[in-house]
N, C-alpha and C positions, 0 to 999 in steps of 0.2 A: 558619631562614627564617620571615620573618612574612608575615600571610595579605595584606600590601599591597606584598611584594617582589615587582617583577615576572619575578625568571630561574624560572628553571626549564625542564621538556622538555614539549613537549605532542608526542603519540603519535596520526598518524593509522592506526587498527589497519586497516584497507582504504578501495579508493576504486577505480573505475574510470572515471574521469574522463581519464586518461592522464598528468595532471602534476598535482604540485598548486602552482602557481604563484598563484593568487588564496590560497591559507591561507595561504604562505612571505610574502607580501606583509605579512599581517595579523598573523601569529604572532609573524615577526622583525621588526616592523615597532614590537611593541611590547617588545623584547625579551629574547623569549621563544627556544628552539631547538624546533627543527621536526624529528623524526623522521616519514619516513614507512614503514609495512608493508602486507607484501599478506597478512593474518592470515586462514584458512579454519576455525579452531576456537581455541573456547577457550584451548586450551594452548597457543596460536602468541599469543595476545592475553595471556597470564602471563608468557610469554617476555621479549616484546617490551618489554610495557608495567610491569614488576615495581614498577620504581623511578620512572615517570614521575608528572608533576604534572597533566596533563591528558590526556582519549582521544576523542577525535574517532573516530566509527564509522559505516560505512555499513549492511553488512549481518555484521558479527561479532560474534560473541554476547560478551557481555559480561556474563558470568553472575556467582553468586557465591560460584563461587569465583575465579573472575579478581579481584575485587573484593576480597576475604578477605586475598587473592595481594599486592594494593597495596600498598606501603610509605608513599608519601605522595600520591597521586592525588586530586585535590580537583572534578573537575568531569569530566563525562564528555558530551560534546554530540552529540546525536544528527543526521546525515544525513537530516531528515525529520520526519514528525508522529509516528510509529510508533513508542512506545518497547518495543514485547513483546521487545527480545532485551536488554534492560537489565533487571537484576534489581533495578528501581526499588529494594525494601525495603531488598535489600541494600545497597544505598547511602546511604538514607538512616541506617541503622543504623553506619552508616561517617561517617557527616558530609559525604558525596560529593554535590555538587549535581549535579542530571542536567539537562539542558538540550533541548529541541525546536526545530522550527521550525514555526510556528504554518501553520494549513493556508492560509491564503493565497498561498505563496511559488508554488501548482501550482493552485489550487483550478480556476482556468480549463482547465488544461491536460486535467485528472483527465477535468472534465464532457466537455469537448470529444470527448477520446475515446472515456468511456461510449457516448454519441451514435454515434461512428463506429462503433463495435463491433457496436452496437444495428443501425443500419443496414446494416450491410454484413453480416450477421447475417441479419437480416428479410428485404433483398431480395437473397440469395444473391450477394451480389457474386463475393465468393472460389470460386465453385462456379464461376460462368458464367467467371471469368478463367479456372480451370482447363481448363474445356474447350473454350473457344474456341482456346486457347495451342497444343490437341492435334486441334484441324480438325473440332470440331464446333460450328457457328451454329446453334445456336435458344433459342427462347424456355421452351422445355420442358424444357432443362436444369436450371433452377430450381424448377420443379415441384413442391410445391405452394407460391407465396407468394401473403398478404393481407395485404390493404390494413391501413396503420397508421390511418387515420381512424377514431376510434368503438372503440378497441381501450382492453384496460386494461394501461398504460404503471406497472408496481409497484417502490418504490422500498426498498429496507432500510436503513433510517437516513433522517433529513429533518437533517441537519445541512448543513454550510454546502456541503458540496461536491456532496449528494444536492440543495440547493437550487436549484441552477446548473442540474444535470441534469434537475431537473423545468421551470425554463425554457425551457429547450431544447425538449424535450420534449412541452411544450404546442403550441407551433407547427406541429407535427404531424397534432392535429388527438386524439390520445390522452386516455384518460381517468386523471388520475397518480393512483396510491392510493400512502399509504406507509403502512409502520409503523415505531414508534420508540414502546418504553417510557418515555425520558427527556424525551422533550417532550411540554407542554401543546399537545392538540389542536389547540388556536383556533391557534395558528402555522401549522400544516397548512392548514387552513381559509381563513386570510387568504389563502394563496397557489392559493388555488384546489387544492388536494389533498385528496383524502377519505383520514382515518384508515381503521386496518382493524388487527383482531387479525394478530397472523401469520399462522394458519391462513388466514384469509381473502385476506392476500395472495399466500401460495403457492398456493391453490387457484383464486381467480382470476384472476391476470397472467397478463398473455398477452407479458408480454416484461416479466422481473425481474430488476434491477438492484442488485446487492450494494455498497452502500457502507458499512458497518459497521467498525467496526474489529477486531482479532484479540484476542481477550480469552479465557481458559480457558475464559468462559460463550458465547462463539459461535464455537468450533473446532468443525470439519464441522457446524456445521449445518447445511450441503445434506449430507445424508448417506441413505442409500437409502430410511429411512422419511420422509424428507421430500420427495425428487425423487419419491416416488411417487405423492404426495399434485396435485404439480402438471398441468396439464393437458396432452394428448397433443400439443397444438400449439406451445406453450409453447417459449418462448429463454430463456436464466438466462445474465443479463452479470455477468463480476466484475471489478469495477474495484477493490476492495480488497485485502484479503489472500490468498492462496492456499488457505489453509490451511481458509479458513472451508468453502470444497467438497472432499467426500473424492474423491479422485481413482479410486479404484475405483468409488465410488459412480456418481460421474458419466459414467464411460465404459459400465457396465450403462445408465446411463440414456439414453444417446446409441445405443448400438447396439441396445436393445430397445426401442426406440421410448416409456418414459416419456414423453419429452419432444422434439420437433423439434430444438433444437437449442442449441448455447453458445458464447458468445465470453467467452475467460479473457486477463484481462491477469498472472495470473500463474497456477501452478501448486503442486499442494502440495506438493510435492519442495521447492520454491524454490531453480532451481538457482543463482543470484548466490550462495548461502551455500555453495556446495560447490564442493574443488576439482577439475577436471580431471571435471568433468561431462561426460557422453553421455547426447542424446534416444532413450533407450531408454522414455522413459513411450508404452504404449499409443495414449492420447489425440493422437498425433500421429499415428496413422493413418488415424484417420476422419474424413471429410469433410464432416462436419457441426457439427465444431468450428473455430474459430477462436483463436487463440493467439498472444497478443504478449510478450516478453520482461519482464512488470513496467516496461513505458514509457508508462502512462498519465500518470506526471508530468512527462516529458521535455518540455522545450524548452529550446532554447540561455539563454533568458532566465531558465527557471527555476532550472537545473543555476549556474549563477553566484550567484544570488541563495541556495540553500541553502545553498554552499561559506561564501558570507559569513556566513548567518546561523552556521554551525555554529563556523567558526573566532573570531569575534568574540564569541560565547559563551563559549568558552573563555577569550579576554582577558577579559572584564570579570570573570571568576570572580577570577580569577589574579593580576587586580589590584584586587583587592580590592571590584569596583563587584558590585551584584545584579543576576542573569542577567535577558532580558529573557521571558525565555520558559522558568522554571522548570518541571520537571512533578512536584519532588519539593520539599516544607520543609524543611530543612537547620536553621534557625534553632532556636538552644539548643543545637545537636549539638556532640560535643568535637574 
């Protein structure tokens, strides 16, 4: 087969979308066969995908040696911005183009949510739903909330999607600090943000907002010596990866008062990757967290538009065109 023939199998290794009718459209659309699997580990994604030519992936690792494991698999496209469960090198070391979906396809949805977390966080929503649900009205349910006006609104990362959330966020009346090693301050600046070392932003937000990506250099960074560091009044939103808050950590810091409180949009367990998961994690017992299922990117409009980018990645690999949205150089590889 040459690299401009279009047959071959592309391999969706997971998905819970419930069909995948938008990729069958795309995949066989251009001649290609569409297997789909519901893959929870590596060795279920060797199985499946041994001899395929393409792997579409949500949340299955695609390590490498699944990759090693390949016979002929030429592109692997990722469900998303996130590639930490694709053994990038591996693949480039393979000639395997890996493919993303650039953060646009969610980036509204992501901030939107930060925002609601934020808020529903700050002014005890989820406490006061709880106990009015159980016959107690009052205002002192919430006990102690202040005022968002004049407070410092902290951001980890100022990239495109922490940009959205510092818009938001000003309206409020907050003072946004971020920090980001990779960007030139004066970008901060223009938008009305004050730089700040790390230290300086865990120590003084008063409601800090994780938008970072999951990298070996920012696994647990909320981890005990750094939630200790933050202030007793203090909210820590994560709208990014789980993994970056140690979950031990954070639960010491939720019930020893560290910190007032935290809304996670995911957890470090990540249970989408495991199968036949039970909320046996502690941090669902105390009511001072807040906890959504990894659905800050969800909306009906986003969840279609990644399906497309991910399986339309796959065609152009396959047939021969250059991805649009590469994360890995392939070029020269055999």
């Amino acid at each position: 087969m040459t690299r401009t023939d279009p047959g071959g199998t592309v391999l969706i290794a997971d998905f819970d979308f419930g069909d995948v009718d938008i990729e069958r459209e795309i995949i066989e659309g251009a001649g290609l066969k569409l297997l789909a699997a519901q893959c929870k580990s590596e060795d279920e994604v060797i199985e499946k995908g041994r001899d395929v030519d393409g792997v579409l992936t949500q949340y299955a690792r695609v390590g490498a040696r699944a990759i090693d494991a390949f016979t002929r698999c030429r592109v692997i496209a990722r469900y998303g911005t996130g590639v930490d469960i694709v053994d990038v090198d591996a693949a480039t070391r393979r000639g395997i183009q890996v493919t993303n979906a650039p953060n646009d396809w969610c980036a509204d949805e992501v901030a939107d949510h930060a925002v609601a977390l934020w808020l529903a966080a700050a002014r005890k929503i989820c406490e006061y739903d709880r106990a009015t649900r159980l016959g107690e009205w009052h205002w002192k349910t919430g006990r102690p909330i202040w005022r968002l006006r004049g407070r410092v609104f902290g951001l980890l990362s100022f990239g495109a999607i922490a940009r959205l959330i510092a818009e938001r966020a000003q309206a409020f009346g907050v003072e946004v600090w971020a920090h980001d090693p990779f960007l030139d301050e004066s970008e901060m600046r223009s938008r009305q943000v004050r730089p700040v070392s790390f230290d300086e932003l865990v120590e003084g937000a008063d409601y800090l907002v994780i938008q970072s990506p999951l990298t070996p250099q920012t696994h647990h960074t909320f981890d005990r010596a750094t939630l200790r560091k933050m202030k007793p009044t203090a909210i820590l939103i994560n709208t990014a990866r789980g993994p970056i808050v140690q979950d031990t950590a954070i639960y010491q810091a939720l019930t020893e008062g560290w910190i007032a409180g935290a809304a996670l949009d995911d957890i470090e367990e990540e249970p989408a990757k495991q199968r036949d998961w039970r909320p046996s994690n502690p941090l669902f017992t105390l009511p001072n967290v807040i906890i959504t299922p990894h659905a800050a990117y969800y909306s009906e409009e986003a969840i279609a538009s990644v399906r497309r980018i991910a399986a339309e990645e796959a065609v152009r690999v396959l047939t021969g065109q250059p991805a649009r949205s590469p994360v890995n150089d392939v070029t020269g590889t055999p």
